[in-house]
N, C-alpha and C positions, 0 to 999 in steps of 0.2 A: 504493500500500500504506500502512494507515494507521500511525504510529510507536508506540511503547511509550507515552512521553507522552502522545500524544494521545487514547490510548485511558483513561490514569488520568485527564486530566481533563477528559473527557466527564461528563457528569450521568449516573448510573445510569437515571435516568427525568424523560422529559420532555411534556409535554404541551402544543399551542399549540391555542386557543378551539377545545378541545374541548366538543359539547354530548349531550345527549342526548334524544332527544324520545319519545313513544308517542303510543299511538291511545287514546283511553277512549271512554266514552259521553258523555262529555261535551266530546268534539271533542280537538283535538292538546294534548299536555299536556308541556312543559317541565322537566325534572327536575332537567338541569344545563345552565348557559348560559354559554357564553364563559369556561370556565376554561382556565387556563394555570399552567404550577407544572413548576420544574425543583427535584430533589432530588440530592442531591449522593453517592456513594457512601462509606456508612459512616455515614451523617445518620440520626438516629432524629427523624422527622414526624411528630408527631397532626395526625388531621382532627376536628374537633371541628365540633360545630350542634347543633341541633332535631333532634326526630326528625322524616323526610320531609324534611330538609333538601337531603340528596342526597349522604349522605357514603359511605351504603357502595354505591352506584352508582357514584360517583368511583372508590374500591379498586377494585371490578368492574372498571372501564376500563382503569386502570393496570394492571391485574396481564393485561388480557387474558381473561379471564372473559366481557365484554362487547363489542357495536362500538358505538363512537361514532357518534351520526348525523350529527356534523361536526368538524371538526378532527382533529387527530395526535395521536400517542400512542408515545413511543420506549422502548421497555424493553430496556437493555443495548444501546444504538444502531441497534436494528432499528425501524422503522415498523412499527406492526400494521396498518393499513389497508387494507394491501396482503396481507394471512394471510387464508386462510382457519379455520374454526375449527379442523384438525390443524394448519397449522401454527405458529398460535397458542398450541395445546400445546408444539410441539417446541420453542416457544420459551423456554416457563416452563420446561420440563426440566431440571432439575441445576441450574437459574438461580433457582426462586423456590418457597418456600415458602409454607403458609397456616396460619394459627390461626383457628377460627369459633367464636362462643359458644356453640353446637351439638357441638361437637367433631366433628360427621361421621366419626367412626370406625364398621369395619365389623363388625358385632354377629357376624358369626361367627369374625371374625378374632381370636387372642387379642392381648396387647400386645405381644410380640415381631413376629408376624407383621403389625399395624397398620403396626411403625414400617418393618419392613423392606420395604412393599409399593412406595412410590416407587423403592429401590434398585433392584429385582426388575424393574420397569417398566423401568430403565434399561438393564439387562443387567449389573448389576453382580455379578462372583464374589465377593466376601466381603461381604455383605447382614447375614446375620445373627450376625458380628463384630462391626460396622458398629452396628447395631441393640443388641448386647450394650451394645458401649460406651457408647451415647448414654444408652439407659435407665438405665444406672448413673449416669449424669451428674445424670438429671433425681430419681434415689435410689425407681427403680422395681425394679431386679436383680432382686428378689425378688417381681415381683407380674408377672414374663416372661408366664408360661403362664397367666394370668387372662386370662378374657375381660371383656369392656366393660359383662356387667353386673353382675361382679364386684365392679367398681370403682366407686371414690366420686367424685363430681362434680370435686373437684380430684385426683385421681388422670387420669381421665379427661382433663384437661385437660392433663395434664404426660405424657401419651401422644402427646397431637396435637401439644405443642410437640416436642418427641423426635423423632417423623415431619417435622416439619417442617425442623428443622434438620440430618435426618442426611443428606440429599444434600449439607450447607454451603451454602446460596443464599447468593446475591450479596444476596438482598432477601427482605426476610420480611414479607407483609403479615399482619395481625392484626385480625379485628373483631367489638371488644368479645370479649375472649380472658375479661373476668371476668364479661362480662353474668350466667351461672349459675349462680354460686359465692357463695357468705357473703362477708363483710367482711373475718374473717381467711384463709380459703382465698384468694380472688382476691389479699389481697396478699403472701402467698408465691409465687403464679404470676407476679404482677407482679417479683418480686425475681427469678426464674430467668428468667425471659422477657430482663429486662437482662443477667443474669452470665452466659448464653450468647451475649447477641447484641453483648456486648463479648468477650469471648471471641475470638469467630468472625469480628470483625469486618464483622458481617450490617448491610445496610442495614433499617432497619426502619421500615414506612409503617403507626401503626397508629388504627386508628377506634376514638371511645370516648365517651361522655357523662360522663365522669369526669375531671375539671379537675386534680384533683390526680394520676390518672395521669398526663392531657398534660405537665401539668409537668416530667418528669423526661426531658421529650424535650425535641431540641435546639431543635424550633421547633413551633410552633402554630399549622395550618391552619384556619380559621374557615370554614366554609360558611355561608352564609342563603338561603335559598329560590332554591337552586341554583346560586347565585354564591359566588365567594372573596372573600372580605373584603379588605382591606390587612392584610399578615400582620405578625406580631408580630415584635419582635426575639427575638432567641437570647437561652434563658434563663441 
């Protein structure tokens, strides 16, 4: 049986030469090769590169989204290799949030019903308490019963962060949360995005082309043509 201990200082997520390969037309194509990267629980990580570098296929892995065509991959001390894709779900369950620059919310769900829909998934009886609360947090209260195309692009976005943190994950991945947002929009997301996931004490793995976001994270993953760099020290 594992102890209390041992379970706080396990790596939230870890990964050993994990790779990733496809089929193109033009023969076998290597996307990520030989990475490896333990993150510490409560650690806020950018993956940063090029784009095609292979950073949000990385996310993909790690969150379980994807299977690796080699190597491990442990989220919250489970191996996915061994999941199939339900229970690959079951796994992200109540464990892990997501932000996409997309916001993938559902066009006919309004914002109450958006954030409370993972709760509802869960079986959880107070979903849209749960959901009151969070939306007030992100200073949406008042825009509950608006649907998605009601709303403004950073509105929008501070819906999906709401959903995402109202089950409390363990881990919140994020990619490019400001990709479609203005300059000053994305950086009031970027300032809720941290005072929730200090808050909540969320671990946070997030992809960005934006240097001065990474900064504000504890450490900086460098991807290049699907390899990790020698990472940076803690800023």
């Amino acid at each position: 049986m594992e102890h209390k201990d041992e379970a706080a200082d396990r790596p939230v997520l870890k990964a050993v030469n994990i790779g990733k390969k496809v089929t193109s037309p033009e023969g076998r194509l290597t996307i990520l090769d030989q990475v490896s990267l333990e993150i510490a629980s409560g650690e806020t990580v950018a993956i940063v590169g090029q784009s095609g570098a292979g950073k949000s296929t990385l996310l993909a892995l790690l969150a379980g989204l994807d299977e690796a065509s080699e190597g491990e991959v442990w989220l919250d001390g489970i191996a996915l290799s061994g999941l199939d894709e339900d229970g690959r779900a079951a796994q992200r369950a109540g464990r892990v949030g997501f932000v996409f620059q997309s916001f993938h919310l559902i066009p006919s769900l309004t914002a109450i019903e958006n954030v409370m829909l993972p709760l509802e998934l869960a079986g959880a009886a107070d979903a849209a308490a749960r959901a009151d609360e969070v939306l007030e947090q992100v200073g949406l209260a008042r825009r509950r019963r608006h649907y998605p195309r009601q709303l403004s692009g950073g509105e929008k976005q501070r819906v999906a962060i709401a959903r995402a943190f109202v089950t409390r994950p363990r881990i919140l991945f994020a990619d490019e949360p400001t990709g479609n947002l203005d300059t000053r929009t994305g950086a009031r997301i970027v300032d809720l995005l941290f005072a929730l996931n200090k808050a909540l004490g969320t671990t946070l793995v997030l992809v960005t082309h934006d240097l001065a976001l990474a900064s504000r994270c504890d450490r900086i993953m460098n991807i290049e043509d699907g390899r990790l760099l020698p990472q940076e020290q803690p800023i």
